[in-house]
N, C-alpha and C positions, 0 to 999 in steps of 0.2 A: 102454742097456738099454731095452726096448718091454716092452710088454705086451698082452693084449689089452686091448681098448674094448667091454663087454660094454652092449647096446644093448634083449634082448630079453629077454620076460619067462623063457622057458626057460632064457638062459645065468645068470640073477639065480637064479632058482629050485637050478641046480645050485650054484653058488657059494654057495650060503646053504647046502646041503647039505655041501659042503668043510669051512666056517665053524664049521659045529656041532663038529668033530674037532677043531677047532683049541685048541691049549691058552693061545697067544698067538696074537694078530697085530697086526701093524704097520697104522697109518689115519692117511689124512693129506685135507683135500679142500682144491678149491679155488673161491674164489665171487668174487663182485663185488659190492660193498657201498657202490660211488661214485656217487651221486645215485641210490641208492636207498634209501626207507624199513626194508626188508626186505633180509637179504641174501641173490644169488640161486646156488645151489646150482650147480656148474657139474660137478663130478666131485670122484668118491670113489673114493681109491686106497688099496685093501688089501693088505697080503704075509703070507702064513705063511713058513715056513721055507724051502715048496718052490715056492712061486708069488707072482706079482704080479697083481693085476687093476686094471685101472681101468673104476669102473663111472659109465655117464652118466646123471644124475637127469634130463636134459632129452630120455631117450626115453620112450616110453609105458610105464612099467615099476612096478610098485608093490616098493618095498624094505624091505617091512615083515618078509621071512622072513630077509633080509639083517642088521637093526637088531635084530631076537630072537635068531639066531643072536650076534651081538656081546655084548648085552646078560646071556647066562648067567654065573651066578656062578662058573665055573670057567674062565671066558674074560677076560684080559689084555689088554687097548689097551693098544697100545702108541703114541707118538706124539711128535711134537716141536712143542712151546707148543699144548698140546691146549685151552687154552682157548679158543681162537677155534675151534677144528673144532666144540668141545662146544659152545659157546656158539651155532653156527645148526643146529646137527642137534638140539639142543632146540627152540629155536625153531621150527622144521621139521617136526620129528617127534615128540617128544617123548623123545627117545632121549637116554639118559645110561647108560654101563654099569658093571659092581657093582666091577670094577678096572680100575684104569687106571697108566698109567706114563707120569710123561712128561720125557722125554729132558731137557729144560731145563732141569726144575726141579731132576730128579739131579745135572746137570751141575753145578748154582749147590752143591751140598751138597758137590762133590767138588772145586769153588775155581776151576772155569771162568767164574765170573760171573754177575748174574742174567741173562742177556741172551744167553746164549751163540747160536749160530748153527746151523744146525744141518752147514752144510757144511765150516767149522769143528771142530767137536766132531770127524766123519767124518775128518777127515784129520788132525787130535790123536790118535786113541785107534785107527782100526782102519786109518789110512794109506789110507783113500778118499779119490776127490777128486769133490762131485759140483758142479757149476756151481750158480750160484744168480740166472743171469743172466734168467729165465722165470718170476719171481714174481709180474708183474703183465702179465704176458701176456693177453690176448684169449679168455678158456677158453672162450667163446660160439661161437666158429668152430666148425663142422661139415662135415665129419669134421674131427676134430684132427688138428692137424700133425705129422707124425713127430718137430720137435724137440719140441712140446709133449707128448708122448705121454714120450717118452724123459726128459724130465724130472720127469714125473708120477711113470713107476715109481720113478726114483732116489731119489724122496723119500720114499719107503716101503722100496725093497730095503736099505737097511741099518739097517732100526731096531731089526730084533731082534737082530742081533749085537751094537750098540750098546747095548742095554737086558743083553742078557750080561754087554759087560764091564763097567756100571754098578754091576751088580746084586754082582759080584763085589767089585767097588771099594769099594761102600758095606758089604758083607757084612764086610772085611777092615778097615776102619774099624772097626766096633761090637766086631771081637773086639780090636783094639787100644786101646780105649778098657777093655773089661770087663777088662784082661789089669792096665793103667796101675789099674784102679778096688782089682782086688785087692792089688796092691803098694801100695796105699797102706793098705790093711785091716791 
């Protein structure tokens, strides 16, 4: 699966526009943070229901209508071990948004483990299979490579199906538990 590589300030501008309708979306980036103080921002990959984008912070592009658009309070990140995404787009931006989901830590609630994976979780729960052999790839090359490109989107194209069946899993839990609470009343 590809996506586009969105480079200018125009294609950021319409995607912040997409962004705003979006009720969820899926964010995942990637940086490099080995012998450096700072970690450096390499690509942010977003999905709604009906698209993927991967956008590059390393072109001339300001992604401030992109990081507003995410940050409404009727907007869902969704993501998998969002602490490190969250942890340099603060750093960076100052961007944190008002919900967030993150695939892991459901996972850890729903007995997958604290640690689960996320290619793992994908081929447990919705029978994806997506490689995870590109995690410490080179994101600094330009133009990106089509295997890195292809594994950018994948690490977004399934997070909102997997945040469904999370969502449902953990929903079906609480009414089991209030079901167990009343039988004991």
């Amino acid at each position: 699966m590809s996506a586009p590589v969105l480079t200018s300030q125009a294609q950021i501008d319409q995607l912040a526009e997409q962004l705003k309708r979006a009720p969820e979306v899926a964010f995942d980036t990637e940086f490099h943070s080995q012998r450096t103080y700072v970690p450096r921002l390499m690509l942010v990959q977003l999905a709604t229901r009906d698209e993927v984008w991967l956008v590059d912070p390393l072109a001339p592009v300001n992604l401030g209508a992109v990081w507003a658009a995410l940050a409404r309070p009727d907007c869902r990140l969704v993501g998998h071990a969002l602490k490190n995404d969250l942890r340099i787009t603060w750093q960076l931006f100052r961007f944190l948004p008002e919900l967030a989901w993150d695939t892991q830590l459901a996972a850890s609630f729903l007995g997958y483990g604290q640690q689960a994976g996320l290619g793992g979780l994908l081929q447990q729960t919705l029978g994806v299979h997506q490689p995870k052999g590109d995690q410490l790839a080179d994101w600094s090359q330009r133009p990106l490579p089509e295997r890195l490109r292809n594994y950018a989107a994948g690490d977004v194209a399934h997070l909102l199906p997997l945040y469904d069946q999370q969502r449902e899993a953990l929903l079906g839990v609480r009414r089991q538990a209030c079901q167990q609470q009343r039988q004991r009343e």
